[in-house]
Backbone as JSON Lines, residues from 0, in Angstrom:
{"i":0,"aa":"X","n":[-66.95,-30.86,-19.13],"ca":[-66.15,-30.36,-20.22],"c":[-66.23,-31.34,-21.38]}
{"i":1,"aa":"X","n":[-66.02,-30.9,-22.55],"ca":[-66.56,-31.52,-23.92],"c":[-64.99,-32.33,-24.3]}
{"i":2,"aa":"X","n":[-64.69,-32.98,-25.15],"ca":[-63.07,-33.72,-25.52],"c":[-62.49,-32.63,-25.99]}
{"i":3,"aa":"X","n":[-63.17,-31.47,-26.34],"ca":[-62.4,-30.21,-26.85],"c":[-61.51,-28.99,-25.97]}
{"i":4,"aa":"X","n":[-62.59,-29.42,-24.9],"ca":[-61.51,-28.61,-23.79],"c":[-61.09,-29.7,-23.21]}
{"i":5,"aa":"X","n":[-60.65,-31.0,-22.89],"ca":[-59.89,-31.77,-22.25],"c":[-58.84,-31.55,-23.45]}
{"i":6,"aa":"X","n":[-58.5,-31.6,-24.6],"ca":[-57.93,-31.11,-25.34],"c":[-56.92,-29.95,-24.95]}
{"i":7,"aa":"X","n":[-57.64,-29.15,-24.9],"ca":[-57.05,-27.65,-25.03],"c":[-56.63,-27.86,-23.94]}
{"i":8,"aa":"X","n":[-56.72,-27.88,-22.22],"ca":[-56.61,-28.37,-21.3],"c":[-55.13,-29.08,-21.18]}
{"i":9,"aa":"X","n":[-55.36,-30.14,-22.14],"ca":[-54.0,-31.02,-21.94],"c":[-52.67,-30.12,-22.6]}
{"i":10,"aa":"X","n":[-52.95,-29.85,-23.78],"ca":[-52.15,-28.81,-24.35],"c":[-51.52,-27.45,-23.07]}
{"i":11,"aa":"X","n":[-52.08,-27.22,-22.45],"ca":[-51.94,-25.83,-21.81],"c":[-51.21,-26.38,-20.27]}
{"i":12,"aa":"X","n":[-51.36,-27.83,-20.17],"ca":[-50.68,-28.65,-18.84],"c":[-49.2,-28.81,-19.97]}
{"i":13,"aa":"X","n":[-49.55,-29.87,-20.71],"ca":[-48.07,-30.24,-21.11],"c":[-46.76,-29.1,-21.12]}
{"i":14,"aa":"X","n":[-47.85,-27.83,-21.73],"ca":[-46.77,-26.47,-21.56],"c":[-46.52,-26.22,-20.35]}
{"i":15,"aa":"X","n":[-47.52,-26.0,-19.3],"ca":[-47.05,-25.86,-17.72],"c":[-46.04,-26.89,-17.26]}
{"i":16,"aa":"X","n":[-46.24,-28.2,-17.44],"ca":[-45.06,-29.04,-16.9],"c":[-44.12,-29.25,-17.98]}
{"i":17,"aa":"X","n":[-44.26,-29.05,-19.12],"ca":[-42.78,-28.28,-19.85],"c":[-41.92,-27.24,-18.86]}
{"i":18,"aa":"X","n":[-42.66,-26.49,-18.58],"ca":[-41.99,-25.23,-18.05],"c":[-41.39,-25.82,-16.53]}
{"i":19,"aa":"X","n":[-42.43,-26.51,-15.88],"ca":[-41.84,-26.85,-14.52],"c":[-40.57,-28.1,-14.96]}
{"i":20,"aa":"X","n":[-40.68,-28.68,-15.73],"ca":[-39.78,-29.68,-16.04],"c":[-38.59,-29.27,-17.0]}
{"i":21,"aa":"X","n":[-37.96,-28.32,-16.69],"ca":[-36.87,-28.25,-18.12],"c":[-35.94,-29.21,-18.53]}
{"i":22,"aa":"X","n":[-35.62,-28.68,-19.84],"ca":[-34.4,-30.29,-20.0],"c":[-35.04,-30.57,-21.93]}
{"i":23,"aa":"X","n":[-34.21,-31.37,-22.27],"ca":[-34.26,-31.82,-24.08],"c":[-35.25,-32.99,-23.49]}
{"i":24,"aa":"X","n":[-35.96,-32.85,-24.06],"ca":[-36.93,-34.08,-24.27],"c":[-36.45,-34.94,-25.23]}
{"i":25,"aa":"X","n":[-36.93,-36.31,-25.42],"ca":[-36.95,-36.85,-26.78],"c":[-37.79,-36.56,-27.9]}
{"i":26,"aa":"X","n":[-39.31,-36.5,-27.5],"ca":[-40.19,-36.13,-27.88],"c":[-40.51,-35.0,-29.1]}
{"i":27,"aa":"X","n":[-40.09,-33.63,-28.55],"ca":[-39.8,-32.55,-28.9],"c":[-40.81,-32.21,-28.33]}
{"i":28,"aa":"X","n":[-41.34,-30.86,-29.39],"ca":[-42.48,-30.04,-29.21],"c":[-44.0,-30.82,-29.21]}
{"i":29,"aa":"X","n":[-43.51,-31.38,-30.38],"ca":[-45.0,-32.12,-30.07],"c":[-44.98,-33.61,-29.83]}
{"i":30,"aa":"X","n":[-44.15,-34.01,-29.51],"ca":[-43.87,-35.46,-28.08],"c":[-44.62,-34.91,-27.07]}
{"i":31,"aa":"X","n":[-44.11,-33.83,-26.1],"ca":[-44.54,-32.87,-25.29],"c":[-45.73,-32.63,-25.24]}
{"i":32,"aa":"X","n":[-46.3,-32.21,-26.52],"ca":[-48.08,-31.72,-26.15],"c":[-48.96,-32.92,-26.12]}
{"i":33,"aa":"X","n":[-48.49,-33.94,-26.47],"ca":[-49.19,-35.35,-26.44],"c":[-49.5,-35.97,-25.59]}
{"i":34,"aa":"X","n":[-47.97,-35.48,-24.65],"ca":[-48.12,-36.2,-23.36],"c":[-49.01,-35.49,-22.84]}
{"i":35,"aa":"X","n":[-49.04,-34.0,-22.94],"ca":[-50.34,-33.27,-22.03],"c":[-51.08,-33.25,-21.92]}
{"i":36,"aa":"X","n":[-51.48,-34.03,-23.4],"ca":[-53.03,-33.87,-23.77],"c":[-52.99,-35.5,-22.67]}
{"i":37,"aa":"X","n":[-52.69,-36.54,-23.48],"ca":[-53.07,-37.82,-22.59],"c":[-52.36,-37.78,-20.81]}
{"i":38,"aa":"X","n":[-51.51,-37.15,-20.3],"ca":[-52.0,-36.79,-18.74],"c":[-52.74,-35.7,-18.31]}
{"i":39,"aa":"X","n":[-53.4,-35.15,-19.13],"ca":[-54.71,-34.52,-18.77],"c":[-56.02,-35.34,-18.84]}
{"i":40,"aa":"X","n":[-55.58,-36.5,-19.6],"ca":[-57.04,-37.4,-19.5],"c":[-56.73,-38.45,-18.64]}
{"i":41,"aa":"X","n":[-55.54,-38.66,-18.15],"ca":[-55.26,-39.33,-17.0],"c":[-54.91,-39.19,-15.67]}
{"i":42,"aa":"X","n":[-54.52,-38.05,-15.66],"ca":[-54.99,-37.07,-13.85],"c":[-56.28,-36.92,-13.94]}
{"i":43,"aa":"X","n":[-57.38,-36.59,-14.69],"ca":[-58.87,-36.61,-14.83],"c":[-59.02,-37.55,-14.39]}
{"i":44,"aa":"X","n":[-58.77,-38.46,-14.93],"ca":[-59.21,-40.17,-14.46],"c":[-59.14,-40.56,-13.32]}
{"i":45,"aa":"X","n":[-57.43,-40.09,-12.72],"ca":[-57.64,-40.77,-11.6],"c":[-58.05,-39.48,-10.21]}
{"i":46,"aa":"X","n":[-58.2,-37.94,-10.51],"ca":[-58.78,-38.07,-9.79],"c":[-60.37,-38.19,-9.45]}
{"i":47,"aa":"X","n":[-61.24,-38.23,-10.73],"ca":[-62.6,-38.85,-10.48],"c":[-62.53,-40.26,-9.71]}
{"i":48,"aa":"X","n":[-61.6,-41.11,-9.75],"ca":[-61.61,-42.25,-9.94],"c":[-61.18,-42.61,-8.11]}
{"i":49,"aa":"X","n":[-60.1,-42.45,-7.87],"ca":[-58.93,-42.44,-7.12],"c":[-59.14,-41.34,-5.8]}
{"i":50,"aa":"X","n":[-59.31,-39.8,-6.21],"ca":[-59.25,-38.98,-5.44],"c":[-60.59,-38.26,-4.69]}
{"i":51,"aa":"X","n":[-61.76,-38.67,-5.18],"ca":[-63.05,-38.39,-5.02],"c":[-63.51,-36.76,-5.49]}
{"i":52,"aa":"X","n":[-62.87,-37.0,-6.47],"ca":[-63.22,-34.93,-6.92],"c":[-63.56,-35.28,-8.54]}
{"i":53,"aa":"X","n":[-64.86,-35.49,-8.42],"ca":[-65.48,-35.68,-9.9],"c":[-65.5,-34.64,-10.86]}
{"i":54,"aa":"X","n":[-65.01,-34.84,-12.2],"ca":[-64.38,-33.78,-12.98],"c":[-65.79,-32.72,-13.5]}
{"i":55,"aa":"X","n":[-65.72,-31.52,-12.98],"ca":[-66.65,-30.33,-13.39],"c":[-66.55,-30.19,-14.72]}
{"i":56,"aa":"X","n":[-67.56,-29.35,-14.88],"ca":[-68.27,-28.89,-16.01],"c":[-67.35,-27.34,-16.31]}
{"i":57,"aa":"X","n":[-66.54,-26.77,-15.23],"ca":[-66.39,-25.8,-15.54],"c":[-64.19,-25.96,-15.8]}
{"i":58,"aa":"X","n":[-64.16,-25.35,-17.28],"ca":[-62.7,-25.19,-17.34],"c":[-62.47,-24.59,-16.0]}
{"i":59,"aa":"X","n":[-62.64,-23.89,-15.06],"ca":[-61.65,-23.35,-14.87],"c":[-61.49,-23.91,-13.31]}
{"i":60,"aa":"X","n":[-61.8,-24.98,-12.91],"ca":[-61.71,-25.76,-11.8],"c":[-60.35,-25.69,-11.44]}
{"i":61,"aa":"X","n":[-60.1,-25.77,-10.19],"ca":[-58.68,-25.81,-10.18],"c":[-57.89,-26.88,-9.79]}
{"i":62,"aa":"X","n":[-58.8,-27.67,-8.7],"ca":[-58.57,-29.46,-9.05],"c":[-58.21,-29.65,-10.09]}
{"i":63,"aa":"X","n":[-59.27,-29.35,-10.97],"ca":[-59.09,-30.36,-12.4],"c":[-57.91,-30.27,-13.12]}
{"i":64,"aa":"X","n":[-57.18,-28.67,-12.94],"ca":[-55.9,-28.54,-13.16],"c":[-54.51,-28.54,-13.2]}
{"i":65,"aa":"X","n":[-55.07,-28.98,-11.58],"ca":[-53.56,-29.71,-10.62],"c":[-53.61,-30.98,-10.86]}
{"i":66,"aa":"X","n":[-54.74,-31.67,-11.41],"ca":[-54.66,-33.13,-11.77],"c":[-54.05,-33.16,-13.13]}
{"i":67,"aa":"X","n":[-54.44,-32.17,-13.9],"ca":[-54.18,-32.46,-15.43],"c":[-52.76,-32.42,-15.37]}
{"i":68,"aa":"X","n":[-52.42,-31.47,-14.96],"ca":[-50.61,-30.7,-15.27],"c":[-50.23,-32.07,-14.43]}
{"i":69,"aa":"X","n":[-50.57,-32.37,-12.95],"ca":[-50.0,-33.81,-12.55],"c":[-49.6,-34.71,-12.95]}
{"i":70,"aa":"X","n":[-50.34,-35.06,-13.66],"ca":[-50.69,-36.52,-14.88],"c":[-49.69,-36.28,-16.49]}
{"i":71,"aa":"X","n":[-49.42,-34.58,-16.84],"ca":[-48.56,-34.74,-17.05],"c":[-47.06,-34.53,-16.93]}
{"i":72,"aa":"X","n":[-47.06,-34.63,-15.82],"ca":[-45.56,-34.23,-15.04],"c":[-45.27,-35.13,-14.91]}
{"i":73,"aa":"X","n":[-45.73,-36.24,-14.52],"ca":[-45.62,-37.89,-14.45],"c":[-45.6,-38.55,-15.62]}
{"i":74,"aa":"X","n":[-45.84,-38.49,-16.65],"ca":[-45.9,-39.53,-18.18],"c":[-44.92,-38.41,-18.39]}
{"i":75,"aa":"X","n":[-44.13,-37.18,-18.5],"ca":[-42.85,-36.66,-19.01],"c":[-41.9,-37.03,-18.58]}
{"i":76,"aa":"X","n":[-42.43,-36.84,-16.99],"ca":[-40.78,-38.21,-16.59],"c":[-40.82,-39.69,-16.37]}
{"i":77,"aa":"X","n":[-41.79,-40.26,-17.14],"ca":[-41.94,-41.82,-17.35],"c":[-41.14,-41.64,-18.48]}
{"i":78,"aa":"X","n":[-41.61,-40.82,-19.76],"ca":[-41.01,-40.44,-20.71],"c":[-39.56,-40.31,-20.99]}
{"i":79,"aa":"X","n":[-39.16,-39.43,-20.36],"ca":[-38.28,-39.37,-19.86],"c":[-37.46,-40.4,-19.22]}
{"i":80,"aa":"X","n":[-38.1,-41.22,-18.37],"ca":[-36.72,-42.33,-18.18],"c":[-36.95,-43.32,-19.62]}
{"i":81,"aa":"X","n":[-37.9,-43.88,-19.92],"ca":[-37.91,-44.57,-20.8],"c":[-37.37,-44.24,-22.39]}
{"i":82,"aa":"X","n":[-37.09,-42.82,-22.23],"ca":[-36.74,-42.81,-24.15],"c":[-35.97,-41.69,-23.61]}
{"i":83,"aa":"X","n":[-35.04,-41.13,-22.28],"ca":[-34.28,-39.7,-22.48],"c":[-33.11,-40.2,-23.37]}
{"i":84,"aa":"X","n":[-32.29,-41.02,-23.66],"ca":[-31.57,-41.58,-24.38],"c":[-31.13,-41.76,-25.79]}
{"i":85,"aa":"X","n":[-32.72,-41.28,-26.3],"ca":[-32.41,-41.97,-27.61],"c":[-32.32,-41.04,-28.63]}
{"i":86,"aa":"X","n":[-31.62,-39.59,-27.98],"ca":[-30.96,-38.5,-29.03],"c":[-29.94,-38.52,-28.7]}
{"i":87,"aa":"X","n":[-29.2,-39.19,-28.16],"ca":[-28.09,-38.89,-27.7],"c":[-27.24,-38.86,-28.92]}
């Protein structure tokens, strides 16, 4: 996949673990897609890296997607503990 669909990719996780994660972010809307985009390039990472499932050529892998949305379900609630606070 090209940085354009790891892109689009991350965008389309951050919304999936938006959805699995409800709640006010700090972030907002696009705090949120940022994180998706960068834990989509970091569930990629680790599972080429970490999990032995080297990232395909094809969007529509489904590894590649349980890693992406993973990666960002995890940096929303890193996120989340580290800055849920600071709308208060």
């Amino acid at each position: 996949m090209s940085i354009v669909g790891w892109i689009i990719l991350g965008l389309l996780a951050g919304a999936i673990a938006k959805f699995l994660l409800p709640g006010r972010d700090p972030g907002g809307l696009i705090g949120t897609t940022l994180i998706g985009v960068a834990g989509a390039f970091i569930g990629g990472w680790i599972s080429a890296r970490w999990l032995d499932h080297p990232v395909t050529k094809s969007f529509y892998d489904g590894p590649t997607w349980a890693a992406a949305i993973g990666g960002s379900l995890v940096l929303l609630i890193a996120y989340r503990l580290l800055f849920g606070n600071s709308r208060d």
